[in-house]
C-alpha positions, 0 to 999 in steps of 0.5 A: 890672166891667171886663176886661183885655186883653194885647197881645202885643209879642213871643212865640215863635210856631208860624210861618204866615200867615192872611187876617184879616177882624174874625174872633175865633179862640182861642188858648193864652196863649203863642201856640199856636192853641187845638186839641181835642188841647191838655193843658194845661187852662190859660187860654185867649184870644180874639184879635180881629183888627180889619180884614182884612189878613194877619198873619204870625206868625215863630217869632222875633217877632209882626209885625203890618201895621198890625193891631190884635191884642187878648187878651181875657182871660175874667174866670174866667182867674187864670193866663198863661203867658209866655216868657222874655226876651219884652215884653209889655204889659197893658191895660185896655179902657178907660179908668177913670182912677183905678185903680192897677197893682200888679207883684211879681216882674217888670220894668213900667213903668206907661204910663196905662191900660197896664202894659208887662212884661219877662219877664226871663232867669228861670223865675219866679212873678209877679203883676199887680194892677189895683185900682180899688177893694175890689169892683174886684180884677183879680188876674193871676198869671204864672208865667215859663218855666213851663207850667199844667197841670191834672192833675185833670182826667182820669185818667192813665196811671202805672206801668210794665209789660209781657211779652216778647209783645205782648198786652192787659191790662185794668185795674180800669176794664177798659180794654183796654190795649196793651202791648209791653214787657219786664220789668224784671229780675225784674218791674216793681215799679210796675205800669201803671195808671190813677189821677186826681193831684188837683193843678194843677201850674206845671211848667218848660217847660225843663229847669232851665240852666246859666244858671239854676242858677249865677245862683241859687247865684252867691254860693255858688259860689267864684272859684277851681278847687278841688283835683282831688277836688271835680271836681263842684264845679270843673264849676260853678266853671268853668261860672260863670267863663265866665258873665255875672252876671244874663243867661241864653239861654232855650235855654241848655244844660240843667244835667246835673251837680246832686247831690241837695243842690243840686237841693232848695237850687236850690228853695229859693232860687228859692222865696225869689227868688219870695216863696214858702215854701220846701218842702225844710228840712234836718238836718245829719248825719254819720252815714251810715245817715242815707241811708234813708227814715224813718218819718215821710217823711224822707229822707237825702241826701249833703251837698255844699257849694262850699268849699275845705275840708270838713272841717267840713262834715257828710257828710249832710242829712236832708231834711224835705218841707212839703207845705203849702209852696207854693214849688218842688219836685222832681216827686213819681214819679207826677206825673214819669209823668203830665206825661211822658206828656203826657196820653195813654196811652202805655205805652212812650215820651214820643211813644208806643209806636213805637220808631222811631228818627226820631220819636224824634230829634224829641223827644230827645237820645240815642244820642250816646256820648264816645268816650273813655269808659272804660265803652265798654271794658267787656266785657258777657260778662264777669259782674263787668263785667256786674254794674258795667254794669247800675248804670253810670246817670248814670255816662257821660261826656256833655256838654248840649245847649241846652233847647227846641230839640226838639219838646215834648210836649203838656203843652208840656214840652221834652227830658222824654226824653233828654239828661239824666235828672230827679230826682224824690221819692218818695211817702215810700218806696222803690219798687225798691230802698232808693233815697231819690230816683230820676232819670227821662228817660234821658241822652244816652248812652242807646240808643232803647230805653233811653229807655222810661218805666220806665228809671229811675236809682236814688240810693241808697248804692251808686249815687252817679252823677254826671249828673244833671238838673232840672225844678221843679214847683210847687203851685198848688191 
């Protein structure tokens, strides 16, 4: 049996210098030194520094004085986490001369005993292959822009919960937890709990781009604005005018208007970009009691098309989930929780139980309000106003900002609080309100205490909001 080393030519860093002397350290695939507090379950890899000048690693770029770094990967390892728009190359340890190098879905050249990769402009899936002969299979699968979390193995904090008084509640594991939350208007309708998700999940790193998002639909999207009412679609017409076809910033700014439609189209293309199986396959309807849960897991969204006439598009879809699929998804609720958490049991917010508006500004874009918003000029006081308020969500006028410029959790997951709330499925039915979808996170309009896990932004017949976010998810057990 052979192994495999990567030799890392550029990928983005945590800045330090240490003094190196032929000692091995662990670290994870993208570069983080390895610590007791990382999540993320996924591959690990033992750097071997060969002689003793220092090294300095920059947030920009890997700069090595005349060191040779070695990767080595473990044989157990399937899966590598790499950057976008980085260069990396493959290598075999030594030479065996007759074996030949198999790429799928990314940029190589073959260079001997070597495989150079260009990561590219796009979150995606791939898989390198050295075969040598029918018992010598290294099979390598690289997921792009997107971080491998295990969440199998530890049970996870879900739901939402709480009292206006701070006091303890024991769970059915009599863990004793802290909780210092208000209630939802009548209580909270998912109550806070412990549950093991048996899935091992590839998750985007960022919130899907702008970038991102017009690339994959480009042909979709016309040329030219379209009459004033389609003013969703004239933001993307206008988006795609000022961009070039096939190159994207990874910190491009996020994506903060995807209807439901173009959310699970988005999957389904990227899925097919990527040799996967689409998840999502629709029923085309114009009916609108079409916009409920059915029996048997079916769900009904509005249909929306980029088109300068729709008067033969039909008004809604009925969505059909492949669960055995094993392209891109929205995030099931449950999942969005646990991955939001990061791990931990924080009740209350992304980077804990603090409302402390500065640790806050570390993680998340908020607070930050159009001046010439009409709602700025509603009248709380007043009921009818106060009523339009309370499901004003994704309604508030806002603009993006670029992805991955914040601190991340410790899964690794960037802006999961904040500037644009996410869509997300449910588990087949409603779980507040007679909603076929839900959107979590907050956006940028919100206030501090408004970013709190149980915030949620209903899609249902009465609430059609505009503001809307994404971050995929895909199944890899």
């Amino acid at each position: 049996m052979f192994s495999l080393s990567i030799k890392v030519t550029c990928v983005l860093l945590i800045a330090f210098n240490v003094a190196l002397s032929g000692e091995k350290k662990t670290y994870e695939l993208d570069g983080r030194p390895f610590v007791s507090q990382n999540k993320t379950n996924g591959p690990k890899a033992i750097v071997s520094v060969l002689d003793n000048r220092q090294m300095t690693k920059s947030l920009d770029s890997l700069v090595y004085s005349q060191n040779k770094v070695e990767i080595v990967l473990d044989k157990r390892v399937q899966w590598i986490e790499l950057e976008k728009n980085k260069n990396y190359s493959i290598c075999l340890e030594k030479s065996f001369g007759d074996g030949q190098w198999n790429v799928k879905n990314i940029l190589f050249e073959r260079q001997g005993d070597c495989v150079l990769l260009q990561s590219g402009s796009f979150v995606k899936s791939a898989v390198v292959r050295y075969d040598r002969s029918l018992e010598e299979v290294v099979n390598i699968n690289v997921l792009v822009g997107m971080k491998y979390i295990d969440l199998s193995q530890k049970e996870h904090l879900l739901g939402y919960n709480g009292s206006e008084k701070r006091k303890q509640k024991k769970d059915a594991s009599s863990r004793v937890l802290n909780i210092g939350l208000k209630y939802a208007e009548g209580g909270y309708l998912d109550s806070l709990r412990f549950e093991r998700i048996q899935e091992v999940l590839a998750v985007d790193e960022y919130k899907v781009t702008e970038c991102e998002f017009v690339n994959m639909l480009w042909d979709s999207i016309p040329n030219q604005l379209l009459p004033d009412i389609f003013a969703n679609q004239n933001y993307w017409i206008s988006v795609k005018k000022g961009m070039t076809k096939g190159a994207c910033d990874a910190h491009d700014f996020a994506a903060i208007r995807i209807s439901p439609y173009y959310a699970l189209l988005y999957a389904n293309e990227r899925s097919r970009r990527d040799g996967l199986v689409p998840v999502y396959s629709f029923d085309f309807s114009k009916d609108w009691r079409s916009l409920k849960f059915f029996d048997d897991g079916r769900f009904g969204i509005k249909h929306e098309v980029f088109a300068l006439d729709n008067s033969d598009v039909s008004g809604y879809v009925v969505v059909r989930v492949d669960e055995k699929a094993n392209g891109y998804r929205l995030p099931y609720y449950d999942e969005w929780m646990a991955l939001a958490r990061g791990g931990h049991a924080n009740a209350e917010f992304v980077w804990g139980n603090e409302i402390d508006s500065s640790l806050a500004l570390e993680y998340a874009w908020f607070g930050i309000q159009d001046s010439e918003d009409p709602l700025k000029k509603i009248n709380p006081k007043k009921p009818y106003e106060r009523k339009w308020l309370k499901n004003s969500c994704g309604r508030w006028l806002q603009s993006s900002r670029p992805v991955g410029k914040l601190k991340p959790n410790d899964f690794g997951l960037y802006d999961i609080s904040g500037l644009v709330c996410e869509s997300v499925m449910l588990p087949g039915k409603s779980i507040f309100d007679n909603e076929v979808l839900t959107c979590k996170g907050g956006f940028m309009s919100d206030s501090l205490g408004a970013l709190n896990l149980g915030a949620h932004c209903d899609y249902k017949v009465s609430n059609d909001f505009i503001f809307r976010g994404l971050r995929l998810v895909r199944k890899l057990n």
